[in-house]
Structures are given as C-alpha cells and as structure tokens.
PATIVO-182130 format. One record per atom (N, C-alpha, C): residue in one letter; residue number from 1; y negated, x negated, z. Coordinates in Angstrom, 2 decimals, m for minus. Atoms other than C-alpha are relative to their C-alpha. Example, Ala and Ser with C-alpha at 12.3 -4.5 7.8 and 13.67 -1.06 7.14 Angstrom:
2
atom rest: a&nr: 1&c2: 1.19&c1: m0.89&c3: 0.00
atom rest: a&nr: 1&c2: 4.50&c1: m12.30&c3: 7.80
atom rest: a&nr: 1&c2: m1.20&c1: m0.90&c3: 0.00
atom rest: s&nr: 2&c2: 1.19&c1: 0.82&c3: m0.06
atom rest: s&nr: 2&c2: 1.06&c1: m13.67&c3: 7.14
atom rest: s&nr: 2&c2: m1.09&c1: 0.77&c3: 0.73
! end
This chain:
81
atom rest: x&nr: 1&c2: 0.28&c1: m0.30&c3: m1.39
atom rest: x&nr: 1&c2: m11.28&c1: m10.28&c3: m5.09
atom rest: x&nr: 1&c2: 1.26&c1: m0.28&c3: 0.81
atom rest: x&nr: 2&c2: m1.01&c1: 0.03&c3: m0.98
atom rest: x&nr: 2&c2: m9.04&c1: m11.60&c3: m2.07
atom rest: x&nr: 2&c2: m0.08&c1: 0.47&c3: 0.67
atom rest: x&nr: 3&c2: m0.46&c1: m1.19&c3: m1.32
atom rest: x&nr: 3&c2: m8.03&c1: m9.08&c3: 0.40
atom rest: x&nr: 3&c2: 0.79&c1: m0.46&c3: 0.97
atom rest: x&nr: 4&c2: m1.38&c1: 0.26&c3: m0.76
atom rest: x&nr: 4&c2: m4.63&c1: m10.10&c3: 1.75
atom rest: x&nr: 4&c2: 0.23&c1: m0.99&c3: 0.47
atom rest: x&nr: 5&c2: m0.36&c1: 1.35&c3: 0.11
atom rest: x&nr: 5&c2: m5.30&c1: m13.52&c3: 2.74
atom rest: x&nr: 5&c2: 0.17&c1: m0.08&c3: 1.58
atom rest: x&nr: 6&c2: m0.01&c1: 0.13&c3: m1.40
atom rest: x&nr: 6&c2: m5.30&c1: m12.98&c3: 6.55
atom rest: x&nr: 6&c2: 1.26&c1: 0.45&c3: 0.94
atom rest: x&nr: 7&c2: m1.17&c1: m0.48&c3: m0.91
atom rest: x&nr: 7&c2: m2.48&c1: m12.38&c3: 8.77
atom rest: x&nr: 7&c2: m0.32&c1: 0.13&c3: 1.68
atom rest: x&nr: 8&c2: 0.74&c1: m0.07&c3: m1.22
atom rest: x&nr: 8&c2: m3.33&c1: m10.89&c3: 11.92
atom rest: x&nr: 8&c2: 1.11&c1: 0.56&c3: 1.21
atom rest: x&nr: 9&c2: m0.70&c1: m0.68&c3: m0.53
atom rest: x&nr: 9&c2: m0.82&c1: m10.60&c3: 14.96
atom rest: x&nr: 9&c2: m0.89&c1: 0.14&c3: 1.30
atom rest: x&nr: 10&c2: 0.29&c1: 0.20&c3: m1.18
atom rest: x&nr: 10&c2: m2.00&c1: m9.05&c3: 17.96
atom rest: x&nr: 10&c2: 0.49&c1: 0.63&c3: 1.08
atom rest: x&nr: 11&c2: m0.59&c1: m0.73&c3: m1.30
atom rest: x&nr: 11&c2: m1.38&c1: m7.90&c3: 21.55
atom rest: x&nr: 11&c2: m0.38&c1: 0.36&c3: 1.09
atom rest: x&nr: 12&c2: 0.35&c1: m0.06&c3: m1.30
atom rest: x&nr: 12&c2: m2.53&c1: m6.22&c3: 24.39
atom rest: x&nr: 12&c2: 0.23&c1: m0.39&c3: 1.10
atom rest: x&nr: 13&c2: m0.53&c1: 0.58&c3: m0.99
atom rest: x&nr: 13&c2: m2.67&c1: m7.98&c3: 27.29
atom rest: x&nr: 13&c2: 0.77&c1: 0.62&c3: 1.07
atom rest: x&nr: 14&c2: m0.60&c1: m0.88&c3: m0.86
atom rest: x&nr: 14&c2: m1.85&c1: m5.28&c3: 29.80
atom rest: x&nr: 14&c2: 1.59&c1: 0.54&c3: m0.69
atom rest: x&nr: 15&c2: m1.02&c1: m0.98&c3: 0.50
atom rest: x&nr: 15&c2: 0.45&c1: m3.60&c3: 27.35
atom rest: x&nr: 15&c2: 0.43&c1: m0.82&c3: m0.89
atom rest: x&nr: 16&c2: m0.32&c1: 0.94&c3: 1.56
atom rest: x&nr: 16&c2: 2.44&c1: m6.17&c3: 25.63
atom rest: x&nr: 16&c2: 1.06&c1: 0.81&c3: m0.91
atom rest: x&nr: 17&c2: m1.01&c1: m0.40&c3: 0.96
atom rest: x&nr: 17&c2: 5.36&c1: m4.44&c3: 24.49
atom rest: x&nr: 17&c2: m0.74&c1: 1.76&c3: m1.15
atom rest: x&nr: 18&c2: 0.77&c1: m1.56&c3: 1.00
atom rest: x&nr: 18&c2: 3.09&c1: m1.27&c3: 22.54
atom rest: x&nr: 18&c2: 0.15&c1: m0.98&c3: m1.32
atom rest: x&nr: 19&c2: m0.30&c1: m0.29&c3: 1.11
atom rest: x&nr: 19&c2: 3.71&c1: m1.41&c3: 19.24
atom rest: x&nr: 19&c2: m0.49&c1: 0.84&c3: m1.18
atom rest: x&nr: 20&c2: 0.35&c1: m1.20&c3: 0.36
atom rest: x&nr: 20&c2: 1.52&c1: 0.55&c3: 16.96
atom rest: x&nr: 20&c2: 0.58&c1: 0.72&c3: m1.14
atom rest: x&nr: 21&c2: m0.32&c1: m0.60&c3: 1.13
atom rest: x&nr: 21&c2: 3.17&c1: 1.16&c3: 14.14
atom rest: x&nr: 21&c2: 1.69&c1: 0.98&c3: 0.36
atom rest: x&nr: 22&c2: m1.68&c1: m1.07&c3: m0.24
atom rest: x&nr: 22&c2: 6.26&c1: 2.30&c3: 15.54
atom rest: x&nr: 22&c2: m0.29&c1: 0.57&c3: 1.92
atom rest: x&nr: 23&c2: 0.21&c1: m0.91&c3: m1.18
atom rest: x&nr: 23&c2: 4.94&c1: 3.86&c3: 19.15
atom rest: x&nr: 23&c2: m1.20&c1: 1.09&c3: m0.44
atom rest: x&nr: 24&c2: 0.72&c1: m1.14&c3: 0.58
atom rest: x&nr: 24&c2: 2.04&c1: 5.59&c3: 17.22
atom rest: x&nr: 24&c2: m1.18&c1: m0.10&c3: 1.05
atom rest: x&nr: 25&c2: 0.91&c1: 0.25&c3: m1.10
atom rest: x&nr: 25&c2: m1.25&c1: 7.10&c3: 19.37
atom rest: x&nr: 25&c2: 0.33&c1: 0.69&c3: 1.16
atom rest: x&nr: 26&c2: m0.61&c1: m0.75&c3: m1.57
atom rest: x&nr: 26&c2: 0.74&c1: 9.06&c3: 22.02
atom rest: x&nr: 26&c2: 0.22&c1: m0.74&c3: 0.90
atom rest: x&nr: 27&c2: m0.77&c1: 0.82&c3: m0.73
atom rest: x&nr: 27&c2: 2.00&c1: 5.78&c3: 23.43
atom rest: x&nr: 27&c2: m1.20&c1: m0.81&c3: 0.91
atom rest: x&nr: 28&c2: 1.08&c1: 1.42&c3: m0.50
atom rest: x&nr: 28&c2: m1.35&c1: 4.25&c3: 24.71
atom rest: x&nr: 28&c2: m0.06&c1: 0.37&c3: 1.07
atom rest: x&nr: 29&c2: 0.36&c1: m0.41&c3: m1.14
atom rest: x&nr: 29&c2: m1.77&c1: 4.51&c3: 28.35
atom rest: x&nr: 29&c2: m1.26&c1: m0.07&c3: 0.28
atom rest: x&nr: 30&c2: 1.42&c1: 0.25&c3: m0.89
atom rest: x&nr: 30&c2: m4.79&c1: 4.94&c3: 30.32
atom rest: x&nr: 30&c2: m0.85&c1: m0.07&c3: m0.79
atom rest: x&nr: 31&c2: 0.83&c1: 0.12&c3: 0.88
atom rest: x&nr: 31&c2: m6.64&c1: 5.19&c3: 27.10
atom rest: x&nr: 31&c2: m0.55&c1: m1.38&c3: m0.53
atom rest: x&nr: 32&c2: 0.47&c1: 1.95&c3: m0.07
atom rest: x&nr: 32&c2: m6.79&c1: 0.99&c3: 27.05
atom rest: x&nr: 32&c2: m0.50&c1: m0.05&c3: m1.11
atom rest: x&nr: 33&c2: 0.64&c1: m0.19&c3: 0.69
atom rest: x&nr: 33&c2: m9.23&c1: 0.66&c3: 24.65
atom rest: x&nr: 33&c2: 0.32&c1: m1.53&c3: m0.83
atom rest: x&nr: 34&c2: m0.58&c1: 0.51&c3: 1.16
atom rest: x&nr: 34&c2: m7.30&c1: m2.50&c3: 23.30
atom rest: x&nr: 34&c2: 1.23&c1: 0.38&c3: m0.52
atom rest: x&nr: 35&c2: m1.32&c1: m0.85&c3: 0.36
atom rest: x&nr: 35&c2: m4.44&c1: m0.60&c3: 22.81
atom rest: x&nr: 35&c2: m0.79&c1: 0.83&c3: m1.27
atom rest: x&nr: 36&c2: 0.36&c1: m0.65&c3: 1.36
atom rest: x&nr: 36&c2: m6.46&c1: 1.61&c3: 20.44
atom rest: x&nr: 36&c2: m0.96&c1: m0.39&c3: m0.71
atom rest: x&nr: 37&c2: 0.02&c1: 0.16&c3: 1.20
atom rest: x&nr: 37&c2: m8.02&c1: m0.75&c3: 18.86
atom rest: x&nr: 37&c2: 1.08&c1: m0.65&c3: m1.38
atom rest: x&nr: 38&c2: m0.92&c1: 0.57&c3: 1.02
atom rest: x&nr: 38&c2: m4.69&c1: m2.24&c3: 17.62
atom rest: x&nr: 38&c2: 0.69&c1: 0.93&c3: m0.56
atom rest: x&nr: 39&c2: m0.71&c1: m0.93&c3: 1.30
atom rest: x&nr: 39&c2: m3.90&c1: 1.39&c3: 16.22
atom rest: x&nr: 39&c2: m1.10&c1: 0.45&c3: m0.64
atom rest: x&nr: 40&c2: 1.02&c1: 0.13&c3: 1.05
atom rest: x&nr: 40&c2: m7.04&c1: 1.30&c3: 14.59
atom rest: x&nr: 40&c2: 0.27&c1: m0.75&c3: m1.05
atom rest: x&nr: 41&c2: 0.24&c1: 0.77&c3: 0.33
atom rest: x&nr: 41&c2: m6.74&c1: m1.63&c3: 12.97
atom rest: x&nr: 41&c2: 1.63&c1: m0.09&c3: m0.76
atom rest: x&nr: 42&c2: m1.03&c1: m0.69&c3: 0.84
atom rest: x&nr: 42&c2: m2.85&c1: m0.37&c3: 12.02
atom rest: x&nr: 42&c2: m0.29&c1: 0.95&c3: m1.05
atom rest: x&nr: 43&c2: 0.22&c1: m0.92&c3: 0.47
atom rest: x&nr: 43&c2: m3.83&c1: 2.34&c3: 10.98
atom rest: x&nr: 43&c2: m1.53&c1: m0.15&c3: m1.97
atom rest: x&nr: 44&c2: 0.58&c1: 0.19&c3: 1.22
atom rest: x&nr: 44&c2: m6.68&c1: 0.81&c3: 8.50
atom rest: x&nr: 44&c2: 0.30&c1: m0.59&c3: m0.79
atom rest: x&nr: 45&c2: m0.95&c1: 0.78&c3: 0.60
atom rest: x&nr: 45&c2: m4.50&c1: m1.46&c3: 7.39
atom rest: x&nr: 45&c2: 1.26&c1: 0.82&c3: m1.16
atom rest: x&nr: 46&c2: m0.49&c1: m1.23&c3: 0.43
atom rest: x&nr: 46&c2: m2.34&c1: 1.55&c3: 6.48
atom rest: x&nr: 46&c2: m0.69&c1: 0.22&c3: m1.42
atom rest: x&nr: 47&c2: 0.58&c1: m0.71&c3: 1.18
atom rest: x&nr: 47&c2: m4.99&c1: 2.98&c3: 4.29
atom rest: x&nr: 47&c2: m0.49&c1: m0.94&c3: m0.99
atom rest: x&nr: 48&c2: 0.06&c1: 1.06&c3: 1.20
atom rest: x&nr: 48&c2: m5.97&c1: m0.14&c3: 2.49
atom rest: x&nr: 48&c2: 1.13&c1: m0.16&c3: m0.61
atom rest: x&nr: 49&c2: m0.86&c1: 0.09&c3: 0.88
atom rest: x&nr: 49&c2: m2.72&c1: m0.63&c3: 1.23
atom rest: x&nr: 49&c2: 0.18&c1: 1.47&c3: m0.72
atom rest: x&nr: 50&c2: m0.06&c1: m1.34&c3: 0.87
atom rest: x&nr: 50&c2: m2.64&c1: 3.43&c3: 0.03
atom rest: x&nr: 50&c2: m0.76&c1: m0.28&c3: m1.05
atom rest: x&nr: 51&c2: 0.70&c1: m0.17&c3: 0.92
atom rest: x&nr: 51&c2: m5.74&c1: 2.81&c3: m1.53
atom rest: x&nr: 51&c2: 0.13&c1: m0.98&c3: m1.28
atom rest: x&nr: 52&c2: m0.20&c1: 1.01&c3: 0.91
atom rest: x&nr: 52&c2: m4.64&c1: m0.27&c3: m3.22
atom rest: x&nr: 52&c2: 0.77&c1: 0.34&c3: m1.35
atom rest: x&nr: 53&c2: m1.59&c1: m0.25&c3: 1.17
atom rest: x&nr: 53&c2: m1.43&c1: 1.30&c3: m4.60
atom rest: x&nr: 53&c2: m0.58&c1: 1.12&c3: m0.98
atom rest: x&nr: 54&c2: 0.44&c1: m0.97&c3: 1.16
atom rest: x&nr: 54&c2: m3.84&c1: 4.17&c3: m5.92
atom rest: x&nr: 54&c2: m0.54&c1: m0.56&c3: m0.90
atom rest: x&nr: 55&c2: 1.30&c1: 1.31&c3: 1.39
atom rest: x&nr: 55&c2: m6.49&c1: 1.30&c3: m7.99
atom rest: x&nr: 55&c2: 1.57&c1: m0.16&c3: m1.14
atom rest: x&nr: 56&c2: m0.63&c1: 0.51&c3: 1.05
atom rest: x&nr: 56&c2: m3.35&c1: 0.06&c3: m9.31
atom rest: x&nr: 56&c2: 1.65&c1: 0.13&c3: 0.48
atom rest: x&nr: 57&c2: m1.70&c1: m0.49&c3: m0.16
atom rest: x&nr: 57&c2: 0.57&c1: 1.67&c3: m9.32
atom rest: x&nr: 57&c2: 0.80&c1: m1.08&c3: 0.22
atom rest: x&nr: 58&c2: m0.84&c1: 1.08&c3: 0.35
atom rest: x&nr: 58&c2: 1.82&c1: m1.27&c3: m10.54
atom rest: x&nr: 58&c2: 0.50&c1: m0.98&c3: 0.73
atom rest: x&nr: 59&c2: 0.36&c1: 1.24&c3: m0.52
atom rest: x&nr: 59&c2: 0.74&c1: m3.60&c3: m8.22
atom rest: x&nr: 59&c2: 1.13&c1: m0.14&c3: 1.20
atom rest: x&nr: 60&c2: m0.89&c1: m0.18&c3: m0.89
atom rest: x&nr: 60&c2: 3.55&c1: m4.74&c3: m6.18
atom rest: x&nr: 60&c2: m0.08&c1: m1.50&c3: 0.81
atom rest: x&nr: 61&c2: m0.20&c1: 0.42&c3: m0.83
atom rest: x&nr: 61&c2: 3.19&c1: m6.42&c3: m3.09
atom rest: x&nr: 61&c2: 0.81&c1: m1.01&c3: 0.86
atom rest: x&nr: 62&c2: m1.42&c1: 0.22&c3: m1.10
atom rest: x&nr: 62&c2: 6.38&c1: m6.79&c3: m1.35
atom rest: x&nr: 62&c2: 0.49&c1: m1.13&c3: m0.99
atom rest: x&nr: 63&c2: m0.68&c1: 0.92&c3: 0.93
atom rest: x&nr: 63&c2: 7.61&c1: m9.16&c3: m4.51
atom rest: x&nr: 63&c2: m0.65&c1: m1.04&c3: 0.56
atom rest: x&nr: 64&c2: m0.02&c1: 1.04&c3: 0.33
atom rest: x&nr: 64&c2: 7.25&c1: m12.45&c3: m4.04
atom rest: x&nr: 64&c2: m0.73&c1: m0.74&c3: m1.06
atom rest: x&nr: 65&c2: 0.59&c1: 0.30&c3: 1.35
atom rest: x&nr: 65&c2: 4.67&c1: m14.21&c3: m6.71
atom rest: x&nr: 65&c2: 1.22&c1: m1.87&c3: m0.17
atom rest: x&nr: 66&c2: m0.97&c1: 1.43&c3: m0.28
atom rest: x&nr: 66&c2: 7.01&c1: m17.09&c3: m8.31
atom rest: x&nr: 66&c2: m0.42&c1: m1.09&c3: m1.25
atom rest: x&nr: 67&c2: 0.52&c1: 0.89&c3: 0.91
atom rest: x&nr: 67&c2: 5.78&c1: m19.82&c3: m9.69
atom rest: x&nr: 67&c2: 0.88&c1: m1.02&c3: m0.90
atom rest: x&nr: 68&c2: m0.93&c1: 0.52&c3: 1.27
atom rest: x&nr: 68&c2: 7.39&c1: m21.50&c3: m12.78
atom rest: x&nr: 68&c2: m0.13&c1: m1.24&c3: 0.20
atom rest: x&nr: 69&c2: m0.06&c1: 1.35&c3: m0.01
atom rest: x&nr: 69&c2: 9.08&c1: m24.82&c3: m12.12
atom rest: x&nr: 69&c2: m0.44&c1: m0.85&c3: m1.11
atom rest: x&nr: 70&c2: 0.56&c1: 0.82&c3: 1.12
atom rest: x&nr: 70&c2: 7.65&c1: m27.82&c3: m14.74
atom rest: x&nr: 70&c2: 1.27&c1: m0.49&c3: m0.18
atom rest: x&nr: 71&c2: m1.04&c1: 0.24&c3: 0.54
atom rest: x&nr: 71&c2: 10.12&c1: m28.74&c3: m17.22
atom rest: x&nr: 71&c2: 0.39&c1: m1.28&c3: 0.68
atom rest: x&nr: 72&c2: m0.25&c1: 1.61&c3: m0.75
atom rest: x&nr: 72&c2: 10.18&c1: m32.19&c3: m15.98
atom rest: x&nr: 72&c2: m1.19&c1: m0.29&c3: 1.62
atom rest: x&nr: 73&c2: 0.85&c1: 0.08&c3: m1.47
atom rest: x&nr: 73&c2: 9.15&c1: m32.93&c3: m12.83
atom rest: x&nr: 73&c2: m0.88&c1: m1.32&c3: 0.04
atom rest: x&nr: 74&c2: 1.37&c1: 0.91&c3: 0.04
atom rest: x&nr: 74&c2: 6.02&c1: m35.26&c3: m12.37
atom rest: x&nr: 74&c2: 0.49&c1: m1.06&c3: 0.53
atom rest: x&nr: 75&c2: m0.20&c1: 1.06&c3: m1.32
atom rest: x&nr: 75&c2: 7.56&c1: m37.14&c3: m9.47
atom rest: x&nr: 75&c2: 1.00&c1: m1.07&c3: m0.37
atom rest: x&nr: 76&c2: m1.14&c1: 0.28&c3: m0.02
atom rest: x&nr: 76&c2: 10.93&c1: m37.87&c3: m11.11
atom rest: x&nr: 76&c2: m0.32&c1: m1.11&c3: m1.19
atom rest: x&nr: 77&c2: 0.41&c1: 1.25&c3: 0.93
atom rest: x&nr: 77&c2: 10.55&c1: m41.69&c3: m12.60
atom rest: x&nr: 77&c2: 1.41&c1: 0.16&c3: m1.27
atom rest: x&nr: 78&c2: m1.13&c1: m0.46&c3: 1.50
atom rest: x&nr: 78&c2: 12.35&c1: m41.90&c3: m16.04
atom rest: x&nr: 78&c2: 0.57&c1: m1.63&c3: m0.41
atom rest: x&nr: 79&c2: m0.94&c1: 1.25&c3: m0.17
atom rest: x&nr: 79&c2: 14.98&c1: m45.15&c3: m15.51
atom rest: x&nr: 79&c2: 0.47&c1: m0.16&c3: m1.55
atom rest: x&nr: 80&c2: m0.54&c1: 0.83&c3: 1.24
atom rest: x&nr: 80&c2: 16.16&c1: m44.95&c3: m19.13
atom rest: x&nr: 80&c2: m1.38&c1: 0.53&c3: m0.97
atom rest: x&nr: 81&c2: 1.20&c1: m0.85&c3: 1.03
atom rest: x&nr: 81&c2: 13.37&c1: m44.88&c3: m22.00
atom rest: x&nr: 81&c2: 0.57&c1: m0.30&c3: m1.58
! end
C-alpha cells in the first residue's frame, strides 16, 4: 500500500503567512474556513503518521531509502578487454 506519495503545500489566500503547524487553531482569524481546513488537513496528517509508527515501530521515515550502486556501471564502456 502507498500512502506517502503526495506532497501537498498549501496556502491561504487571505492569510498567507498562517502556518498550521507552528501557529496551531488559536491563530485562524475570522474563522476562514481555508485556514481551518489547512489545520485539518495538518492535523490528519499528524495522526496518520502516529498511527503508522503504531502498525509498525520500526518503520522509519525520516531515513532516506538508499539504493545500492551496481558493481559496474552499465553505462561505463570497457576500453581494455
């Protein structure tokens, strides 16, 4: 199953500089209802990764997956035989 394949930045038009993860839901003015849905949408984001880390401890994220160079490279013509 792929989950993580989307990267989503967004921004209120009225309110560009809000921030939800670091202004929280105190910060929304006027109740702008795209303002809270981008701490919705923090915020579920939030709990999918909790729930992820509960399925599986192990599972780490933040690393880097690194893929193992080929002993010889495909590309690299071979001048002496």
């Amino acid at each position: 199953m792929k989950i993580r394949a989307r990267k989503f930045e967004g921004r209120c038009a009225r309110h560009k500089r809000y921030n939800p993860s670091v202004d929280g839901f105190g910060a929304i003015r006027g109740a702008c209802p795209r303002c809270i849905l981008l701490f919705e949408i923090c915020e579920a984001s939030l709990r999918l990764n909790k729930l992820i880390r509960s399925f599986d401890p192990k599972y780490d994220d933040l690393r880097r997956r690194v893929e193992k160079a080929p002993a010889v490279d495909p590309r690299q013509m071979r001048l002496i035989d």
